[in-house]
C-alpha positions in Angstrom: 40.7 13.1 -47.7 42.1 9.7 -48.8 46.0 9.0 -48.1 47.6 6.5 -50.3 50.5 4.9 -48.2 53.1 3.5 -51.0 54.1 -0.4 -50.7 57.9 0.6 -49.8 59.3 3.8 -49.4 61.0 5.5 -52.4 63.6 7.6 -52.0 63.7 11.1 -53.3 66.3 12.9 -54.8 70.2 12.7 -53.3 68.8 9.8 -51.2 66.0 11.7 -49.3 62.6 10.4 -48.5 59.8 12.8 -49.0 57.3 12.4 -46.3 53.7 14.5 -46.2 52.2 15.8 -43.4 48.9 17.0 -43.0 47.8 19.1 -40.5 45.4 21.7 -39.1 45.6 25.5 -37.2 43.8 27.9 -35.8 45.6 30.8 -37.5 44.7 33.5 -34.4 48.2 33.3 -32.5 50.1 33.2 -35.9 51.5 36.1 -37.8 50.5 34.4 -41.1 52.1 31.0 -42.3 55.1 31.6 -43.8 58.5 32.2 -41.4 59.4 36.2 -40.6 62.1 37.5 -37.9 61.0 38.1 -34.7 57.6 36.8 -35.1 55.5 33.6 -34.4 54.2 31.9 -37.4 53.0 28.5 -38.4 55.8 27.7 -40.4 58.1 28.5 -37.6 57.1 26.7 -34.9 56.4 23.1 -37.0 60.3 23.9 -38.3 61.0 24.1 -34.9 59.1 21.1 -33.6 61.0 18.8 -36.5 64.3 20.5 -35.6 63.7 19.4 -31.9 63.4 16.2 -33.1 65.6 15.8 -36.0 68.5 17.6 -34.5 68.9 19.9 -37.5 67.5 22.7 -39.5 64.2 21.4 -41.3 62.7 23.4 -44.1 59.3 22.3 -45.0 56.8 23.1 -48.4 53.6 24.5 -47.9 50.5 23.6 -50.2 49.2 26.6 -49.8 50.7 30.1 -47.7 48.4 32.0 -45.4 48.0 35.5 -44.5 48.3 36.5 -40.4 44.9 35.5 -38.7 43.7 32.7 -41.3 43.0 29.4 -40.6 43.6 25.7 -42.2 41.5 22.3 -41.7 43.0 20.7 -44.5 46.9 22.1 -45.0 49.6 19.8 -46.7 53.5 19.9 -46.4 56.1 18.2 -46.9 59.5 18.0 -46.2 62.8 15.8 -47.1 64.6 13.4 -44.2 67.5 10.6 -45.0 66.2 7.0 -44.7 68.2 6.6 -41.5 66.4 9.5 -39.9 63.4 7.6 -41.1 63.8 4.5 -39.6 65.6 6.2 -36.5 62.4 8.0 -35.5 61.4 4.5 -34.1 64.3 4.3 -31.5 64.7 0.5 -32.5 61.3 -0.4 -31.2 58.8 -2.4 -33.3 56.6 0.8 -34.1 56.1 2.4 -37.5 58.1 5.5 -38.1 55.2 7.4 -39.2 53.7 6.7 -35.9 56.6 7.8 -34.3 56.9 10.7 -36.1 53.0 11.8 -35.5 53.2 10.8 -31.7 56.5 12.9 -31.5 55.7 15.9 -33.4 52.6 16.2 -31.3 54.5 16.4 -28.0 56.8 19.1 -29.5 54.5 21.0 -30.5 52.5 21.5 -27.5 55.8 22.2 -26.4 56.9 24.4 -28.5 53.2 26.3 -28.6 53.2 26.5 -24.5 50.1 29.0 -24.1 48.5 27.8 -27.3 49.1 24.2 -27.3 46.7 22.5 -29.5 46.5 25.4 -32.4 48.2 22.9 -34.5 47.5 19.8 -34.8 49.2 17.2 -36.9 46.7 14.8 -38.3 48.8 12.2 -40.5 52.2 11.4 -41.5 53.3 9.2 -44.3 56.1 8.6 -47.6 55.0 10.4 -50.1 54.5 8.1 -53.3 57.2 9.2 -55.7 56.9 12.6 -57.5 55.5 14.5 -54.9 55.3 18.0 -54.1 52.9 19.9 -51.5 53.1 22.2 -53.3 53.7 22.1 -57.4 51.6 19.0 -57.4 48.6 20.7 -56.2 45.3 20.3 -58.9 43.5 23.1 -56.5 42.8 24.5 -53.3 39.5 25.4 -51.3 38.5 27.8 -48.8 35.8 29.1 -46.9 34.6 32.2 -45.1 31.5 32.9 -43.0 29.4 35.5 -42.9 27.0 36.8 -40.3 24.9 39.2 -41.9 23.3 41.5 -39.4 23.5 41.7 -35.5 20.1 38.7 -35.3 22.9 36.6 -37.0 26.4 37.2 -34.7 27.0 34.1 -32.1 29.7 35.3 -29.8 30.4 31.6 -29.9 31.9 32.0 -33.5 33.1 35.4 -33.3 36.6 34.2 -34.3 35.9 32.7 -37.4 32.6 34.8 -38.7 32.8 38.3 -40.6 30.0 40.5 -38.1 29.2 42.7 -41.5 26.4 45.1 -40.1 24.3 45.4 -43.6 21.8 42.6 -45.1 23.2 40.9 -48.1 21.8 39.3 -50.7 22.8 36.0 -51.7 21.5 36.1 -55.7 23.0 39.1 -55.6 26.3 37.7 -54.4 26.2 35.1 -56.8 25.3 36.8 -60.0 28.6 38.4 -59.4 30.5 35.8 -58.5 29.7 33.8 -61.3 31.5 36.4 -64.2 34.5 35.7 -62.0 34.5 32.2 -62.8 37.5 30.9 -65.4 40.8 31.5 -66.3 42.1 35.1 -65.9 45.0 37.9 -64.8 43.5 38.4 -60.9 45.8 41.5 -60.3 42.3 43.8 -59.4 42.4 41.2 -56.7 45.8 40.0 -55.9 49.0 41.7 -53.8 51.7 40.7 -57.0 54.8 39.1 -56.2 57.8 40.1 -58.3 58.8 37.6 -60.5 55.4 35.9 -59.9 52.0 35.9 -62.5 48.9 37.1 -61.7 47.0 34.3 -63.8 44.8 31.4 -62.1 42.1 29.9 -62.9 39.0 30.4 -60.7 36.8 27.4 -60.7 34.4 27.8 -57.8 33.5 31.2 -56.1 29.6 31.1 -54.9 28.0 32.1 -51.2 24.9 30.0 -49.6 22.9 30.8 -46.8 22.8 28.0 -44.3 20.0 27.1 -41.7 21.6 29.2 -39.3 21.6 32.0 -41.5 24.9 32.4 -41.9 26.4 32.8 -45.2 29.4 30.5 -46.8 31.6 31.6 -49.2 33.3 28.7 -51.2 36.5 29.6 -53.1 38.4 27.3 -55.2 41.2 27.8 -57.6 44.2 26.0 -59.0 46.0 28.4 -56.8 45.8 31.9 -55.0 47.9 34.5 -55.4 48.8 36.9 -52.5 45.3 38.5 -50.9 43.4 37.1 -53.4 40.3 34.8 -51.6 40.1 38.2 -49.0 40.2 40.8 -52.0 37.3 38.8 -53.8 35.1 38.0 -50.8 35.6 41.8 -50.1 35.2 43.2 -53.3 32.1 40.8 -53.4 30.4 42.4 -50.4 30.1 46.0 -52.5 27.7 43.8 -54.4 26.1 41.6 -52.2 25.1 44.6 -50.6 23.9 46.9 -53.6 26.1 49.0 -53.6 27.6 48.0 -56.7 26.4 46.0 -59.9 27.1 41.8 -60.3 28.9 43.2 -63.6 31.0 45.6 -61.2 32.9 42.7 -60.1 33.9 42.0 -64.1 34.6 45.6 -65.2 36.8 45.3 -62.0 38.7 41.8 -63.4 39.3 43.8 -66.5 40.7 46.9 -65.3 43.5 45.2 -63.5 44.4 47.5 -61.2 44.6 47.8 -57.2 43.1 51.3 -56.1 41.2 52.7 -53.3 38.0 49.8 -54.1 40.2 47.4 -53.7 39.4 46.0 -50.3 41.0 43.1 -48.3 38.4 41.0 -45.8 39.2 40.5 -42.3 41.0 37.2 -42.1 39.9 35.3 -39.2 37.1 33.7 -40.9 38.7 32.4 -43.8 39.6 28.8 -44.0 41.9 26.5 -46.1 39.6 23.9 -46.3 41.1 21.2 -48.6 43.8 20.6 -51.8 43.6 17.9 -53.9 46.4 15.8 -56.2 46.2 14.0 -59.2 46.5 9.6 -58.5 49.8 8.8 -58.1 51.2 7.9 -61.6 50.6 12.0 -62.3 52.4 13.5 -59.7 55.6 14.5 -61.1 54.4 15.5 -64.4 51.9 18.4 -62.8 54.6 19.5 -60.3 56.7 20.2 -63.4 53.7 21.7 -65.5 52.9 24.0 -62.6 56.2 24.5 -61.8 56.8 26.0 -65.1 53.9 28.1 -65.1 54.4 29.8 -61.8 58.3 30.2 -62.3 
């Protein structure tokens, strides 16, 4: 992933800079992403890292919310500081205050995670160019999910990110289906619906290769997800994958737009968010406000 560093900061709205973070988790000790009482989340304890550090509330945007148990290689935030906490982060010493930020952060993390130090990780900090949302300014996101197909294919080594699915599957198969997915459409067969919040994305990769360890990948890729909706296709994709069902099932499904009892969720811990990617700089603002509009 290529990160553009801006010749000078610019400051945000009401005197803010926007800095990005990007970072990586294993999602196993998490209770999903996004902050809830009483519970240990992602979101939580990188809010509570920066408040250590910032000595005040921080609120940070997400490119892309995850469910309890899933995982993230390529996950972007950011969030809004005042150019004096900025510059203050180097403590007066001839170091760049996105080094001192990353350096930092990492240490209150591992504190902050104790048992679990190291299932985030922090891999660059930097001013956002101007216009810049983790979020709204996303062009799409990707994720994966592994498969082991049969007992000859489950590694105890990678029980923690593979589906174990006891029957044979068939890849055409799970392509064939796949592939009438593809475009843009109302996902609520396969989405949880938010209130307030459509059901429309568009769906521009969904297909499942075999690699040499026989393992199957699942590549999803859309201009965003709603709730449930990379576990309710890779789930609903399984039916067919394993004959049960008909490639054009998956379609008749799209159509019907309706959860019921077919409707079913894959385990979590072996998806991925694997990578989102932005428009060049100049484009930033304008697609935060297109998508803004069309979410909201």
């Amino acid at each position: 992933m290529n990160h553009q560093k801006p010749a000078a900061p610019v400051l945000g709205g009401g005197g803010f800079l926007r800095i990005r973070l990007d970072l990586a988790y294993d999602g196993g000790p998490f209770s999903g992403w996004a902050v809830q009482p009483g519970l240990r989340t992602v979101q939580g304890v990188l809010e509570g890292a920066l408040e250590l550090l910032l000595r005040r509330p921080i609120r940070v945007t997400v490119a892309g919310r995850t469910d309890a148990g899933v995982h993230a290689r390529g996950q972007v935030v950011h969030l809004d500081l005042t150019e004096a906490e900025w510059v203050g982060l180097s403590r007066g010493a001839a170091v760049d205050p996105a080094v001192a930020l990353l350096r930092r952060l990492r240490g209150a993390l591992s504190r902050g995670l104790g048992d679990q130090t190291g299932a985030i990780v922090v891999h660059h900090a930097a001013v956002a160019p101007e216009g810049f949302d983790a979020r709204f300014s996303a062009l799409w996101r990707r994720y994966s999910y592994r498969i082991g197909d049969g007992p000859e294919k489950w590694d105890p080594l990678g029980r923690y990110d593979t589906l174990w699915h006891k029957a044979p599957l068939d890849v055409d198969l799970l392509n064939e289906g796949a592939g009438k997915l593809l475009g843009l459409h109302n996902f609520l067969s396969f989405c949880k619906p938010r209130e307030g919040s459509t059901t429309v994305r568009e769906l521009q990769r969904f297909e499942f290769s075999r690699g040499q360890d026989g393992v199957i990948v699942a590549t999803v890729q859309a201009d965003a997800f709603c709730h449930n909706m990379v576990r309710a296709l890779v789930g609903s994709a399984l039916y067919v994958g394993e004959g049960q069902e008909r490639p054009e099932w998956l379609h008749e499904r799209l159509l019907a737009r309706k959860r019921d009892a077919r409707s079913v969720l894959a385990a979590p811990h072996p998806l991925v968010f694997e990578e989102v990617a932005y428009p060049s700089d100049g484009e930033l603002l304008a697609r935060a406000e297109l998508t803004r509009a069309l979410r909201e």
